[in-house]
PyMOL Python script that loads the backbone (N, CA, C, O; Angstrom):
from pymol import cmd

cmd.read_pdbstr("""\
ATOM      1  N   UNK A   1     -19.198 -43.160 -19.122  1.00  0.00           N
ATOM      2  CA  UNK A   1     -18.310 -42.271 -18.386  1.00  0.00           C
ATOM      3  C   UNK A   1     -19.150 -41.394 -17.476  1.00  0.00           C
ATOM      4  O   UNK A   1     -20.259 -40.989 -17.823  1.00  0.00           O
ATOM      5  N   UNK A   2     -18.738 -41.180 -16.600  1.00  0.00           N
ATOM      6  CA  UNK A   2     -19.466 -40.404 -15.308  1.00  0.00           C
ATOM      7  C   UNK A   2     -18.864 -39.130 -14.900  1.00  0.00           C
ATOM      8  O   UNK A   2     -17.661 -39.337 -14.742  1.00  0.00           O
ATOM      9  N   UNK A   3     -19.118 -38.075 -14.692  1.00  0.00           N
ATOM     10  CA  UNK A   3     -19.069 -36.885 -14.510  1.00  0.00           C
ATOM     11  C   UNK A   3     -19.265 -36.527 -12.879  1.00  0.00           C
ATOM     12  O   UNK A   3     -19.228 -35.383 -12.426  1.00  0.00           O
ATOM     13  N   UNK A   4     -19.476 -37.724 -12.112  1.00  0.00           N
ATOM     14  CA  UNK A   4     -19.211 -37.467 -11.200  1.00  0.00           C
ATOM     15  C   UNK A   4     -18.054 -36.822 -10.015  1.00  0.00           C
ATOM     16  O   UNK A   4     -18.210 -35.956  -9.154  1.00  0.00           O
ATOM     17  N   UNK A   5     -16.737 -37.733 -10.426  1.00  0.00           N
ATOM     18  CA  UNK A   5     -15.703 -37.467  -9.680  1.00  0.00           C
ATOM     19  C   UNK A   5     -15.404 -36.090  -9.836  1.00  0.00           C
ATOM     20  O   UNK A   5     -14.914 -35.408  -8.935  1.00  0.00           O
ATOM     21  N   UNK A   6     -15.858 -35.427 -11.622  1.00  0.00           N
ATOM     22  CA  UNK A   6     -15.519 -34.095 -12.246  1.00  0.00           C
ATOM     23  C   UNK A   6     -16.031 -33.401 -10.973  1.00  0.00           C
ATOM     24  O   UNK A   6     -15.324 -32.900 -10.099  1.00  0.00           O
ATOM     25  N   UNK A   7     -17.379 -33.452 -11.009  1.00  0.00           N
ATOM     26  CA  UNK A   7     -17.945 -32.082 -10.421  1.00  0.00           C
ATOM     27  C   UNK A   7     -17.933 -32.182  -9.461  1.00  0.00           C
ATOM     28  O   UNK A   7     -18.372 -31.099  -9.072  1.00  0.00           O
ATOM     29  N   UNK A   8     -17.556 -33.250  -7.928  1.00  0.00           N
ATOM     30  CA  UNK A   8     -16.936 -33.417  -7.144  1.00  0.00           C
ATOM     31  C   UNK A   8     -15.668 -32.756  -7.041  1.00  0.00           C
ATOM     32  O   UNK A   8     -15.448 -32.241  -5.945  1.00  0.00           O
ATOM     33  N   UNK A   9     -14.965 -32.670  -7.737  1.00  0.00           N
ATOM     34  CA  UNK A   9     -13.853 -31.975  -7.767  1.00  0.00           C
ATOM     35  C   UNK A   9     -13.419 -30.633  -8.073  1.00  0.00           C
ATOM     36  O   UNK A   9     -12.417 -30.018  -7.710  1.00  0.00           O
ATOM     37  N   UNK A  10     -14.340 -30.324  -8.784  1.00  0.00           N
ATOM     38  CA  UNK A  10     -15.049 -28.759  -9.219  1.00  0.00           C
ATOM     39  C   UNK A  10     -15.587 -27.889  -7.880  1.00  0.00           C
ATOM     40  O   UNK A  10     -15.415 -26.788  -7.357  1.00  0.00           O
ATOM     41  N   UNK A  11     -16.246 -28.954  -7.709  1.00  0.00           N
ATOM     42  CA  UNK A  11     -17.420 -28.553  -6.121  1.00  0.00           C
ATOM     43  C   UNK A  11     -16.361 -28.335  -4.858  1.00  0.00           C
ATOM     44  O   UNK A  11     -16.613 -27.471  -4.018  1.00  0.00           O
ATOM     45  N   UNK A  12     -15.047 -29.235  -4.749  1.00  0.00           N
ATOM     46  CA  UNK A  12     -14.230 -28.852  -3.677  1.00  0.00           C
ATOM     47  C   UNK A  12     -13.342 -27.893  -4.396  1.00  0.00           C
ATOM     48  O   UNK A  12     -13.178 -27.067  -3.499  1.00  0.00           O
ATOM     49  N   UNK A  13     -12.828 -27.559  -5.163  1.00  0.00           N
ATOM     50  CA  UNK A  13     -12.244 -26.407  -5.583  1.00  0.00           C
ATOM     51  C   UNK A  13     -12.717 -25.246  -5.566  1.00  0.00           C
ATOM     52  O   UNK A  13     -11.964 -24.273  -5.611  1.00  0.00           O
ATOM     53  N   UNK A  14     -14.251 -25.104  -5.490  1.00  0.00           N
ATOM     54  CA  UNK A  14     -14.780 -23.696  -5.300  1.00  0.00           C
ATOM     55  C   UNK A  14     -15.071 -23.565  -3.984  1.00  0.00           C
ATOM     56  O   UNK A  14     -15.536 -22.479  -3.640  1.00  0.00           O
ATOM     57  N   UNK A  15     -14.856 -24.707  -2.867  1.00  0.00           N
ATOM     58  CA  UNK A  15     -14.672 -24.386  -1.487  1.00  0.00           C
ATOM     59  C   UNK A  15     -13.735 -23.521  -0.920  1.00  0.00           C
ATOM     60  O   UNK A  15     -14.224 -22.674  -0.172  1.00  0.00           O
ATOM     61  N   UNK A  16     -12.429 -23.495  -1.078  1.00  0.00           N
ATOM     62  CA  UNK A  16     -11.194 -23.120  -1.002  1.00  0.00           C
ATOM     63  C   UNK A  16     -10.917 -21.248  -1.725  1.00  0.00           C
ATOM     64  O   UNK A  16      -9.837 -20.657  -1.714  1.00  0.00           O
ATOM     65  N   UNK A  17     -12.168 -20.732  -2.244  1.00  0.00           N
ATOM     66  CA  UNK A  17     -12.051 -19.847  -2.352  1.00  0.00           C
ATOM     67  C   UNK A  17     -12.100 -18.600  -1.493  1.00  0.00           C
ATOM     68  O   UNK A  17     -13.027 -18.780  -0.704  1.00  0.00           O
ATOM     69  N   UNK A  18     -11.573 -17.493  -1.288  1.00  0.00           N
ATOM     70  CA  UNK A  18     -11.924 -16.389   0.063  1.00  0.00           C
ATOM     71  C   UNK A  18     -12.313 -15.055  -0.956  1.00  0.00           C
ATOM     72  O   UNK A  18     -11.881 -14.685  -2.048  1.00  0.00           O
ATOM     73  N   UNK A  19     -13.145 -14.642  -0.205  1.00  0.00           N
ATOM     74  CA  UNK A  19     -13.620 -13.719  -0.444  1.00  0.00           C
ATOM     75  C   UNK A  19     -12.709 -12.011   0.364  1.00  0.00           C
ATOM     76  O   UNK A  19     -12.360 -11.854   1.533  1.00  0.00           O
ATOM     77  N   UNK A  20     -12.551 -10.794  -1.085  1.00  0.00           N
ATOM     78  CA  UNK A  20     -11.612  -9.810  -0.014  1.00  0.00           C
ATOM     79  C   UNK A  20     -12.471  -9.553   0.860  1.00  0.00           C
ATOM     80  O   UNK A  20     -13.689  -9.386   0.814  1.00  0.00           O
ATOM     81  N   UNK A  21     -11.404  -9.530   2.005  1.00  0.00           N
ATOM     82  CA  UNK A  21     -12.433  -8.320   3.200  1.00  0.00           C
ATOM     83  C   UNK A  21     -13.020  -6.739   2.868  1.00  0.00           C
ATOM     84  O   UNK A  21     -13.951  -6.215   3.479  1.00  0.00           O
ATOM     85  N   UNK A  22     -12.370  -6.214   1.932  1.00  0.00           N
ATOM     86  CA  UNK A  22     -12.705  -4.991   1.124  1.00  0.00           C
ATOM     87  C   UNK A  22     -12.946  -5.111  -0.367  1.00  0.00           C
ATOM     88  O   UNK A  22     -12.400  -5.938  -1.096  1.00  0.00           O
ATOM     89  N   UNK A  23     -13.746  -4.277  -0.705  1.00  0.00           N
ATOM     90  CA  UNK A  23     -13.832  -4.128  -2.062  1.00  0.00           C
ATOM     91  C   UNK A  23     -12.223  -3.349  -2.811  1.00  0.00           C
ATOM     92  O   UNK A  23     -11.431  -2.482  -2.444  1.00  0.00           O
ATOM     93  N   UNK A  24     -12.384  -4.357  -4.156  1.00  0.00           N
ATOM     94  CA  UNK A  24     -10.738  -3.998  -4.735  1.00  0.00           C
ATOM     95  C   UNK A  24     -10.440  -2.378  -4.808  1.00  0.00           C
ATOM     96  O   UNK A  24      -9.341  -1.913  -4.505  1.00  0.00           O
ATOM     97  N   UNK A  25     -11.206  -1.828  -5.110  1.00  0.00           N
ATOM     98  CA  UNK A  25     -11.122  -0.007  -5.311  1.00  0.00           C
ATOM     99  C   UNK A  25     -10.603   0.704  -3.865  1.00  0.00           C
ATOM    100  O   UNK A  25      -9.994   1.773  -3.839  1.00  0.00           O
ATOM    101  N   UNK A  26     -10.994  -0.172  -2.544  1.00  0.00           N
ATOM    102  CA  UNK A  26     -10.706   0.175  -1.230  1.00  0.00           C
ATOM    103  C   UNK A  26      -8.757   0.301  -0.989  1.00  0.00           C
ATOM    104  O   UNK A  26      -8.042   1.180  -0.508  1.00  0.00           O
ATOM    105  N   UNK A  27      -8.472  -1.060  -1.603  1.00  0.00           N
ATOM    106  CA  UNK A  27      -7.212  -0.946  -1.761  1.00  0.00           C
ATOM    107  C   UNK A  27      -6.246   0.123  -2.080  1.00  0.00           C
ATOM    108  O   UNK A  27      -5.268   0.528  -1.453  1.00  0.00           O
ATOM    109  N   UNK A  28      -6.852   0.548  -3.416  1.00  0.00           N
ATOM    110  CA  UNK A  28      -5.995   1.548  -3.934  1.00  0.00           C
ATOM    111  C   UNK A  28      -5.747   3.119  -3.250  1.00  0.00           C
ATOM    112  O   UNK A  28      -4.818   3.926  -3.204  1.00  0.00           O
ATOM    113  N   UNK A  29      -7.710   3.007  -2.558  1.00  0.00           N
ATOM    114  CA  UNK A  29      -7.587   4.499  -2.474  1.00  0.00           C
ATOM    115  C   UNK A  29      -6.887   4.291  -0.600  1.00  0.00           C
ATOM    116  O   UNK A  29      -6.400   5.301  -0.091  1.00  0.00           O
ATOM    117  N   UNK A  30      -6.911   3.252   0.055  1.00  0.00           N
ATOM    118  CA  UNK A  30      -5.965   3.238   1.188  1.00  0.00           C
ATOM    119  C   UNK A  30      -4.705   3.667   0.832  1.00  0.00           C
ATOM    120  O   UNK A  30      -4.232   4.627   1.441  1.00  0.00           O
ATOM    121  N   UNK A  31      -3.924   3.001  -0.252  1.00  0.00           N
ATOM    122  CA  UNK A  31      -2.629   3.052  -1.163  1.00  0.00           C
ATOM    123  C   UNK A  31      -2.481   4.799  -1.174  1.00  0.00           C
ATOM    124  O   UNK A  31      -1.565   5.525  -0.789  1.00  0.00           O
ATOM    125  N   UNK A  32      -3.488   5.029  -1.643  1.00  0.00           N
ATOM    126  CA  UNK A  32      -3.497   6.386  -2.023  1.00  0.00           C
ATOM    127  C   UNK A  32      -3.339   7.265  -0.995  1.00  0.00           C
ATOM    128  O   UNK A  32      -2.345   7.983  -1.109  1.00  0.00           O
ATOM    129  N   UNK A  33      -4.111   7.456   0.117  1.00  0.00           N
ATOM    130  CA  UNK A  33      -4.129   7.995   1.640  1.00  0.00           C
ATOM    131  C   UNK A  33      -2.794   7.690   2.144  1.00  0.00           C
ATOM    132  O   UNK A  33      -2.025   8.645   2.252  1.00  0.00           O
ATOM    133  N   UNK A  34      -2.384   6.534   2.469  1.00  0.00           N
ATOM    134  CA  UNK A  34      -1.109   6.214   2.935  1.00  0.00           C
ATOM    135  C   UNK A  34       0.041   7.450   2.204  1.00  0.00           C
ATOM    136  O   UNK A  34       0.660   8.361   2.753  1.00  0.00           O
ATOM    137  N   UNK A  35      -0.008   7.011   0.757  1.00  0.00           N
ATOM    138  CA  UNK A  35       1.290   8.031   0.530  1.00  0.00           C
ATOM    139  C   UNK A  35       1.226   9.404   0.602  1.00  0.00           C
ATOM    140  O   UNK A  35       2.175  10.177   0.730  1.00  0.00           O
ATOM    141  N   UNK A  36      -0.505   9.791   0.469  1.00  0.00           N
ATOM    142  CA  UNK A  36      -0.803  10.951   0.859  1.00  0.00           C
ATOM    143  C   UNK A  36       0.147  11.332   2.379  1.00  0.00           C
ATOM    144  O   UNK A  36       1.037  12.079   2.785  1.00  0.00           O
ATOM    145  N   UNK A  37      -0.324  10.763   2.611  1.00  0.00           N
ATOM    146  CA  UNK A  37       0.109  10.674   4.546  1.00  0.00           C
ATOM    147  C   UNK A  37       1.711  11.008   4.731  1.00  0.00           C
ATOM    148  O   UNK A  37       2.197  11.853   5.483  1.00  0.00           O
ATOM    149  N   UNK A  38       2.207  10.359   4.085  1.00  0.00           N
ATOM    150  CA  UNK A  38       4.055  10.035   4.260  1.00  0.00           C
ATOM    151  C   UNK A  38       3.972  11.145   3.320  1.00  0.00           C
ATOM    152  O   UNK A  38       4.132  11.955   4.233  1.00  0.00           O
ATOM    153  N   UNK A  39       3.874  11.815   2.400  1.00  0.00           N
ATOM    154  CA  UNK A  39       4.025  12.808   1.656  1.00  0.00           C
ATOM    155  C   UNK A  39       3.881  14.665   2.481  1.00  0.00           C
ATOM    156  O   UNK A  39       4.482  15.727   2.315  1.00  0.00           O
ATOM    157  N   UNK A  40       2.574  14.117   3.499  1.00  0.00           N
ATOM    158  CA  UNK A  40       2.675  15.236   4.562  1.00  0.00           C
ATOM    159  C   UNK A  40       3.362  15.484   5.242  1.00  0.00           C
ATOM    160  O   UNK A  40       3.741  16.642   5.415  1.00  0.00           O
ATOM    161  N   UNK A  41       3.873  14.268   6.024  1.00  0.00           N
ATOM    162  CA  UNK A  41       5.170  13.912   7.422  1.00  0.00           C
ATOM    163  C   UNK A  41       6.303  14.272   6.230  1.00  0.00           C
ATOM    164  O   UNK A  41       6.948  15.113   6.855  1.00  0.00           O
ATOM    165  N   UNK A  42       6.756  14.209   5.329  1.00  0.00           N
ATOM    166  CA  UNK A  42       7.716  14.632   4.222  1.00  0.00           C
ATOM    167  C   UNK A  42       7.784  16.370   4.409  1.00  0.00           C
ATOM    168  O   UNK A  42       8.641  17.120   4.875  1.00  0.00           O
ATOM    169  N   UNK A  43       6.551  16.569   3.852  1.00  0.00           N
ATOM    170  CA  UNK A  43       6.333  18.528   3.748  1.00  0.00           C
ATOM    171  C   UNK A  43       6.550  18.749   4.876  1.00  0.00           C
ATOM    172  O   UNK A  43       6.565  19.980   4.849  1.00  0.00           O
ATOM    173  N   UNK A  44       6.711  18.512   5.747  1.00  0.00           N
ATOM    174  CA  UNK A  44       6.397  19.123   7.014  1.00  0.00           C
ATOM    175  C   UNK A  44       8.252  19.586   7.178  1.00  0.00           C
ATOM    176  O   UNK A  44       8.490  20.760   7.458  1.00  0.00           O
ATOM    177  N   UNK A  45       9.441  18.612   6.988  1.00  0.00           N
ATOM    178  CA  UNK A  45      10.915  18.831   7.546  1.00  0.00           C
ATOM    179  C   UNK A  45      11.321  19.337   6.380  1.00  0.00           C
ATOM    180  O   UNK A  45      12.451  18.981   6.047  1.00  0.00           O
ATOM    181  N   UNK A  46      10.462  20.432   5.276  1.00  0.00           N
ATOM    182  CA  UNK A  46      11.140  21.013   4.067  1.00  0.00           C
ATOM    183  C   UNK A  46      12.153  22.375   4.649  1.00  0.00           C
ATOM    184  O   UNK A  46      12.054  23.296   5.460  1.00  0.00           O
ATOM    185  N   UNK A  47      12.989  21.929   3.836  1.00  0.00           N
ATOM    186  CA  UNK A  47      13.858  23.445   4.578  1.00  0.00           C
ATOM    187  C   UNK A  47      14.404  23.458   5.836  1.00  0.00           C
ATOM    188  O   UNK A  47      14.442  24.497   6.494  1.00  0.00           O
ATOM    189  N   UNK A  48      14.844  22.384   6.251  1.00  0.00           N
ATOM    190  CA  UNK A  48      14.800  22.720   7.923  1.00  0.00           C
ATOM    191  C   UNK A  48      16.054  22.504   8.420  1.00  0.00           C
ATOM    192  O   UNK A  48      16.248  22.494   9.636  1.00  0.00           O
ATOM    193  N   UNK A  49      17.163  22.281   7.410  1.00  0.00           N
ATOM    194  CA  UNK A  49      18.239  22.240   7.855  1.00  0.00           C
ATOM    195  C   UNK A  49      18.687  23.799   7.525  1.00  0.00           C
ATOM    196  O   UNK A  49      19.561  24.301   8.232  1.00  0.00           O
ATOM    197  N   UNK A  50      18.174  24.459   6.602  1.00  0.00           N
ATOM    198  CA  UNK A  50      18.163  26.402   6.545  1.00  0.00           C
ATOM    199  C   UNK A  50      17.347  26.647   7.492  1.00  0.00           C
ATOM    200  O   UNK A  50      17.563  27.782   7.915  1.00  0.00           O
ATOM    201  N   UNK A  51      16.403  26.073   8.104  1.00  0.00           N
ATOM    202  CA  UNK A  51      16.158  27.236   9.655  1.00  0.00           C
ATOM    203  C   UNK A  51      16.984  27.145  10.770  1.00  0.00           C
ATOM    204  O   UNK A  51      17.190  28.092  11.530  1.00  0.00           O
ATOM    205  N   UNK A  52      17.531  25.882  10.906  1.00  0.00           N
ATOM    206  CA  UNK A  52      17.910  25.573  12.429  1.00  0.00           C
ATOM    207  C   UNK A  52      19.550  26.413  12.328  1.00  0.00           C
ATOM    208  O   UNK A  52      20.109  26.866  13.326  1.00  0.00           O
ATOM    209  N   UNK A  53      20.313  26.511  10.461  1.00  0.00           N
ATOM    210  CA  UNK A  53      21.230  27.988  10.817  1.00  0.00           C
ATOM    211  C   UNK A  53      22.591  26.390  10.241  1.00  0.00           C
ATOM    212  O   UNK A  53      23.473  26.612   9.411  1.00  0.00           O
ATOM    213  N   UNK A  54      22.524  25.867  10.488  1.00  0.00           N
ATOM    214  CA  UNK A  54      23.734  24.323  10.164  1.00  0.00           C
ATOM    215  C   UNK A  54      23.869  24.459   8.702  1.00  0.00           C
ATOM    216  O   UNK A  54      23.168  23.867   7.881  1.00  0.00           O
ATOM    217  N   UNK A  55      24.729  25.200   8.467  1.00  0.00           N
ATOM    218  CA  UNK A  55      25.259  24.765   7.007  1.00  0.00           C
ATOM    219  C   UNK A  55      26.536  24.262   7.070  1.00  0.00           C
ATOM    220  O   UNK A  55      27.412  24.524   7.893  1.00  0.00           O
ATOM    221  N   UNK A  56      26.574  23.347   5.916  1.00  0.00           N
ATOM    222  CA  UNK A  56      27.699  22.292   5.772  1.00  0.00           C
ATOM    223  C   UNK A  56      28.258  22.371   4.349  1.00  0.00           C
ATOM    224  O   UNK A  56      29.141  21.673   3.851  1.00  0.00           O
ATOM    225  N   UNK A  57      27.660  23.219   3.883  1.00  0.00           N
ATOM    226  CA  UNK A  57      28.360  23.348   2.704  1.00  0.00           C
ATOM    227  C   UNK A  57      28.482  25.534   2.352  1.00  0.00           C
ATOM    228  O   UNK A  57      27.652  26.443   2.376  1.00  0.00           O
ATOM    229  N   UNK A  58      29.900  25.455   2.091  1.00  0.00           N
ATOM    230  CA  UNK A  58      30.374  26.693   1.835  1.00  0.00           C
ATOM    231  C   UNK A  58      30.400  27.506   2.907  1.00  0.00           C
ATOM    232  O   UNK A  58      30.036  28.668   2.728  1.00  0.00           O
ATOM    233  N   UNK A  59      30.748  27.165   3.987  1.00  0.00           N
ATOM    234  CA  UNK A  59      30.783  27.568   5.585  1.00  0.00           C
ATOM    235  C   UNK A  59      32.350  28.046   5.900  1.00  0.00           C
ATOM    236  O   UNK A  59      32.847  27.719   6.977  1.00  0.00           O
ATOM    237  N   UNK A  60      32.968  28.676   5.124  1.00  0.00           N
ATOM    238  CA  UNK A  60      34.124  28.824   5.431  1.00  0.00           C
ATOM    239  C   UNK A  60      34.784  29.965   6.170  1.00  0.00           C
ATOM    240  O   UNK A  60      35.585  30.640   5.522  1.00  0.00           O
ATOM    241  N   UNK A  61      34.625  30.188   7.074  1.00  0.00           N
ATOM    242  CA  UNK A  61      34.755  31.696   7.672  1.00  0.00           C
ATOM    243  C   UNK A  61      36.200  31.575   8.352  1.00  0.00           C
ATOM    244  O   UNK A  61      36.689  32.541   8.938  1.00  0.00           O
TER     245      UNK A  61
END
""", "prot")
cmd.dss("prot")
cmd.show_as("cartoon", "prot")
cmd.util.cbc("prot")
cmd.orient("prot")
């Protein structure tokens, strides 16, 4: 028995592998920045339907 075709086949299966463009830890802390980010653009419109004076609830004059 020959072990050839095996490691032929071994040998093209580890062709087909990719390597990340970033290291895995890069991921998360992007993940992390991002919601950081949308969490700022968030803080930023707190309250802002009480500044601009528009109330819609209990406005009954």
């Amino acid at each position: 028995m020959s072990f050839s075709p095996l490691l032929t086949h071994l040998a093209a299966a580890e062709e087909h592998t990719r390597e990340l463009p970033i290291p895995t830890w890069a991921y998360g802390a992007l993940a992390a920045f991002g919601f950081a980010a949308l969490l700022g653009v968030l803080w930023t419109f707190r309250n802002t339907a009480a500044k601009t004076g528009q109330h819609t609830h209990g406005d009954h004059h």
